[in-house]
C-alpha positions as a Markdown table, in Angstrom:
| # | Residue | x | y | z |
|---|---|---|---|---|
| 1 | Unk | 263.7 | 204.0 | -13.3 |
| 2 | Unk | 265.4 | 201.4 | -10.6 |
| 3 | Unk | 263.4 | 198.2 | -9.5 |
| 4 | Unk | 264.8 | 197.3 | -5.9 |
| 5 | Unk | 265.3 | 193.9 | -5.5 |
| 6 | Unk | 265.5 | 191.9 | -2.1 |
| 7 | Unk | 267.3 | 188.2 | -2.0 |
| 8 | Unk | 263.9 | 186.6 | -2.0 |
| 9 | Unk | 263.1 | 188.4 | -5.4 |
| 10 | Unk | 261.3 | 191.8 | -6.5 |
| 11 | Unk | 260.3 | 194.0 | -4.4 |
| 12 | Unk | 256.0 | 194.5 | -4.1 |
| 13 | Unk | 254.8 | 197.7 | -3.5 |
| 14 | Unk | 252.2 | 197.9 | -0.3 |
| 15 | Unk | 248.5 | 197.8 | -1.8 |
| 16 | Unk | 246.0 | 199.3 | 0.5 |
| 17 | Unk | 242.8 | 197.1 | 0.3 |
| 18 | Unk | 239.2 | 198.0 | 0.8 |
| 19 | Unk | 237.4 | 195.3 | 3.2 |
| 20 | Unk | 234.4 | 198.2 | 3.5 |
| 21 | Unk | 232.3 | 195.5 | 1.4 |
| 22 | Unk | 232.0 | 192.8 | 4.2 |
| 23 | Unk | 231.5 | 194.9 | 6.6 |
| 24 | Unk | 227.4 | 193.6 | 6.9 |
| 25 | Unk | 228.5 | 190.1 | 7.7 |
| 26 | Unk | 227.6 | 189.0 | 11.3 |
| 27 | Unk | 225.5 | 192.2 | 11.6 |
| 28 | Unk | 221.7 | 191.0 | 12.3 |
| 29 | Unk | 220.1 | 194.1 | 10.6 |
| 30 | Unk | 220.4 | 192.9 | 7.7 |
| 31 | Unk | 217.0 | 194.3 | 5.4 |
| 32 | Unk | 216.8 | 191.8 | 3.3 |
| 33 | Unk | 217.1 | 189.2 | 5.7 |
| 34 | Unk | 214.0 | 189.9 | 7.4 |
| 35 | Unk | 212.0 | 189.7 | 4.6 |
| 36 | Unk | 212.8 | 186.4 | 3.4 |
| 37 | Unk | 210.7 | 183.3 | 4.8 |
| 38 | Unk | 212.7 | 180.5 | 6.4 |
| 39 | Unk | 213.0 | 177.5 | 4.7 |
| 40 | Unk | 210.4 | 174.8 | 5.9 |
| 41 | Unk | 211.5 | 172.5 | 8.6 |
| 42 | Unk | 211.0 | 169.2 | 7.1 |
| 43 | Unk | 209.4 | 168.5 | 4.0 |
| 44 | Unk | 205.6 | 168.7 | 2.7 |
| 45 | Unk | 203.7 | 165.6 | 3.0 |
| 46 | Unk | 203.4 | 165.0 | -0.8 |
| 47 | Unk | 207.5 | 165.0 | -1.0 |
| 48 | Unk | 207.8 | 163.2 | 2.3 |
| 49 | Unk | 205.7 | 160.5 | 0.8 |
| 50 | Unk | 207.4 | 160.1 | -2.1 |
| 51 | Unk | 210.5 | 159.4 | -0.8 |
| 52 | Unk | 209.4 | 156.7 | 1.6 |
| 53 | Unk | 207.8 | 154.8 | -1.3 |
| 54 | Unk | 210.8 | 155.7 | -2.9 |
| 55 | Unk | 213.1 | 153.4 | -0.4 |
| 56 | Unk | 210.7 | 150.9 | 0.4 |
| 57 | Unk | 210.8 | 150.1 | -3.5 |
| 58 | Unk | 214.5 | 149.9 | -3.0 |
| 59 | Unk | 214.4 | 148.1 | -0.2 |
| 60 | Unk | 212.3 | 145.5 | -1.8 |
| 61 | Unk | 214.6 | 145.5 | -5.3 |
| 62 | Unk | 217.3 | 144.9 | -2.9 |
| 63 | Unk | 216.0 | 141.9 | -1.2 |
| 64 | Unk | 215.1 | 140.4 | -4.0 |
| 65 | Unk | 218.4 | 140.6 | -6.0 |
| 66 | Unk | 221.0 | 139.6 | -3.4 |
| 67 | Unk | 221.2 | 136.2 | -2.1 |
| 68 | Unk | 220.9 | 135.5 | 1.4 |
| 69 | Unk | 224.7 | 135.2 | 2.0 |
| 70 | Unk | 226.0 | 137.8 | 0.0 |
| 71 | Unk | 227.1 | 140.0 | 2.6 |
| 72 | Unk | 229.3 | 136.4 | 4.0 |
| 73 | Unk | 232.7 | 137.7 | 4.9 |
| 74 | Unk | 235.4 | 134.7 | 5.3 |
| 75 | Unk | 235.8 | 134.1 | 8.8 |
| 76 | Unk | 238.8 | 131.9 | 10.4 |
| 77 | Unk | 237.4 | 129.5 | 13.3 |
| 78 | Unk | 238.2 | 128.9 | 16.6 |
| 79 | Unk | 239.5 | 125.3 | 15.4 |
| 80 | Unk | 241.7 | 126.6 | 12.9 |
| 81 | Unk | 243.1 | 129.2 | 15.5 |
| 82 | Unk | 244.0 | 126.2 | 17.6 |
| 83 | Unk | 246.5 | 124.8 | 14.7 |
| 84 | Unk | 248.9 | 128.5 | 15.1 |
| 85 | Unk | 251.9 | 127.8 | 16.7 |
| 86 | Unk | 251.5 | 129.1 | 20.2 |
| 87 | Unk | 254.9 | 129.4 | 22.8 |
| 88 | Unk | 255.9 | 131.6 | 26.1 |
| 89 | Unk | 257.9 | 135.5 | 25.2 |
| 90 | Unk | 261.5 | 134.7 | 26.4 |
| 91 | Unk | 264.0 | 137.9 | 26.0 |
| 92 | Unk | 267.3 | 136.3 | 25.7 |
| 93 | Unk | 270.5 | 138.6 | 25.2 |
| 94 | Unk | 271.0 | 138.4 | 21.3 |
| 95 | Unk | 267.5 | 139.0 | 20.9 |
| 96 | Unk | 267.4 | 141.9 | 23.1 |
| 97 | Unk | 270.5 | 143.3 | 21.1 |
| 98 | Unk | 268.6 | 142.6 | 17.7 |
| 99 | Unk | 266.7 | 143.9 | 15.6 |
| 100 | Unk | 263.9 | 141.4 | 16.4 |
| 101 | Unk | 259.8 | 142.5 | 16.6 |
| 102 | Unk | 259.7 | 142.8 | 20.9 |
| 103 | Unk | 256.3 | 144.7 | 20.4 |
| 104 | Unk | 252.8 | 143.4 | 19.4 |
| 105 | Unk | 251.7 | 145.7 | 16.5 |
| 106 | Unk | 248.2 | 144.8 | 17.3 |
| 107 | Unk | 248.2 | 146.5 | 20.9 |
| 108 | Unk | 251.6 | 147.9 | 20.4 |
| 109 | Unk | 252.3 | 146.9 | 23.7 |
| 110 | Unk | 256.1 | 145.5 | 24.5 |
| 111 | Unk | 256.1 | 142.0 | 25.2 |
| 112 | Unk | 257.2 | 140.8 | 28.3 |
| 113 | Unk | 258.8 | 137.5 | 29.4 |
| 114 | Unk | 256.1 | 134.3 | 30.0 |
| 115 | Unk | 253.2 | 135.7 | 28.0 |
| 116 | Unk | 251.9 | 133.9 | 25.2 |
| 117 | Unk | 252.8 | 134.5 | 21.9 |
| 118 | Unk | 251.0 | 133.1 | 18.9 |
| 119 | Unk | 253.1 | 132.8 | 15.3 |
| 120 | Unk | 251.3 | 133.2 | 12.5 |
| 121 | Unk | 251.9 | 130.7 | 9.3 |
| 122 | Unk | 252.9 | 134.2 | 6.9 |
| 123 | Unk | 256.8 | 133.8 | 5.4 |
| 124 | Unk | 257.8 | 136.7 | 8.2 |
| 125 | Unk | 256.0 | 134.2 | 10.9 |
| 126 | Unk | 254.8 | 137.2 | 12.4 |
| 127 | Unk | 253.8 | 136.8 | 16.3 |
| 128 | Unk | 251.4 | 138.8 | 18.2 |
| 129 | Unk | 250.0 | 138.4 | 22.0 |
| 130 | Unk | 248.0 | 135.2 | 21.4 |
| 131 | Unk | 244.6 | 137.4 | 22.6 |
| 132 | Unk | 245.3 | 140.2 | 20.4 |
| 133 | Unk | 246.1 | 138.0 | 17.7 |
| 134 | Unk | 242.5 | 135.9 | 18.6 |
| 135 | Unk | 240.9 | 139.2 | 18.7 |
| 136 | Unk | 242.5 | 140.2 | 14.9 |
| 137 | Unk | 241.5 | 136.8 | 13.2 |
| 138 | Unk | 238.0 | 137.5 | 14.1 |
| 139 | Unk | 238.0 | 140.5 | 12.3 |
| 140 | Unk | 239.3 | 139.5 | 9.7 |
| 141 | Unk | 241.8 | 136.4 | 8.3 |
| 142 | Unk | 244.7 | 138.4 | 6.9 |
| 143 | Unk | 248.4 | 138.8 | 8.7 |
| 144 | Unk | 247.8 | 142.5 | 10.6 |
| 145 | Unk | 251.4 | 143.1 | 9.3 |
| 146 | Unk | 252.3 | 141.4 | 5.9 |
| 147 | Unk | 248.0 | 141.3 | 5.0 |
| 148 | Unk | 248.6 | 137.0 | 3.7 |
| 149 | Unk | 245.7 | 135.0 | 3.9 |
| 150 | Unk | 246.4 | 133.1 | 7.5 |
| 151 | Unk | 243.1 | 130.8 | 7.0 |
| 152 | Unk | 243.7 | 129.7 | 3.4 |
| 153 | Unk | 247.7 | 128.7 | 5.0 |
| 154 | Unk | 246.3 | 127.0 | 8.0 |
| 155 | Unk | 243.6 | 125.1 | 5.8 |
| 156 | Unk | 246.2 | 124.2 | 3.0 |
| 157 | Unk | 248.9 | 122.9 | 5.9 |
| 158 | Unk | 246.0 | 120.9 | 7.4 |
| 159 | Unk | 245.1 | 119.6 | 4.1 |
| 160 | Unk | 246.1 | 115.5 | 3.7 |
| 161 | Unk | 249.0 | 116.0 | 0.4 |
| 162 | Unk | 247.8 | 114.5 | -2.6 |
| 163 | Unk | 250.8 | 112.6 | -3.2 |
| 164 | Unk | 251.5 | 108.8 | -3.4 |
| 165 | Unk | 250.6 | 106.7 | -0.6 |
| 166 | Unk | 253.4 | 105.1 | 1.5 |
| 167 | Unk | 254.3 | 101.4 | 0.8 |
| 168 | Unk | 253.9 | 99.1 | 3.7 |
């Protein structure tokens, strides 16, 4: 005997399959169906007690083992937004022919000439619209793009060095 063979392989013989055995689902006269009692709607008192003393406890365990400021989430301020490098969008004809960021990747709008552009202090010096930018740094105090800490740069370049004094 010859096995016929295609290109994608062996060739499968049709098998006729018998769907006869779903042939109740979606039907509503189902027998067994109506016999059975619906589940309650919420649960019996005894249970819905339990659980509430259940999560006051753990309410209670919980305020009692976290401090106060656990949930504190560094935040950059307003002054320390002040010290970025702020300047006007100018398109000039080598940067229009580069390579060169011309879109805000926090509103992914294009920039356009005069608006204001904050740099942040990251190696890339990555600049956004200064809002959007405003708008990110609230949220939290990491580059959008490159993820760098801007507020531990900003502090650390506000910082007084710790060198030698200057002789006068």
């Amino acid at each position: 005997h010859k096995e016929s063979t295609s290109a994608v392989g062996p060739a499968v013989a049709a098998v006729a399959m018998d769907y006869s055995r779903f042939d109740h689902i979606g039907s509503s006269s189902s027998s067994d169906d109506d016999d059975a009692p619906l589940p309650p709607r919420h649960p019996p008192p005894a249970v819905r007690d339990d659980l509430e003393d259940y999560f006051r406890r753990l309410d209670e365990r919980r305020s009692r083992s976290e401090p106060a400021d656990a949930a504190v989430v560094p935040r950059i301020t307003a002054a320390e937004i002040s010290q970025l490098r702020s300047f006007p969008f100018e398109l000039s004809g080598a940067a229009a022919d580069s390579s060169a960021r011309s879109e805000c990747a926090i509103c992914l709008c294009e920039f356009e000439s005069g608006q204001q552009l904050t740099a942040l202090p990251c190696a890339a010096a990555h600049a956004f619209h200064s809002e959007c930018v405003r708008g990110a740094l609230a949220a939290s105090v990491h580059c959008p793009l490159c993820r760098v800490d801007v507020r531990s740069l900003v502090v650390s370049a506000a910082a007084p060095s710790d060198g030698p004094a200057p002789a006068s």
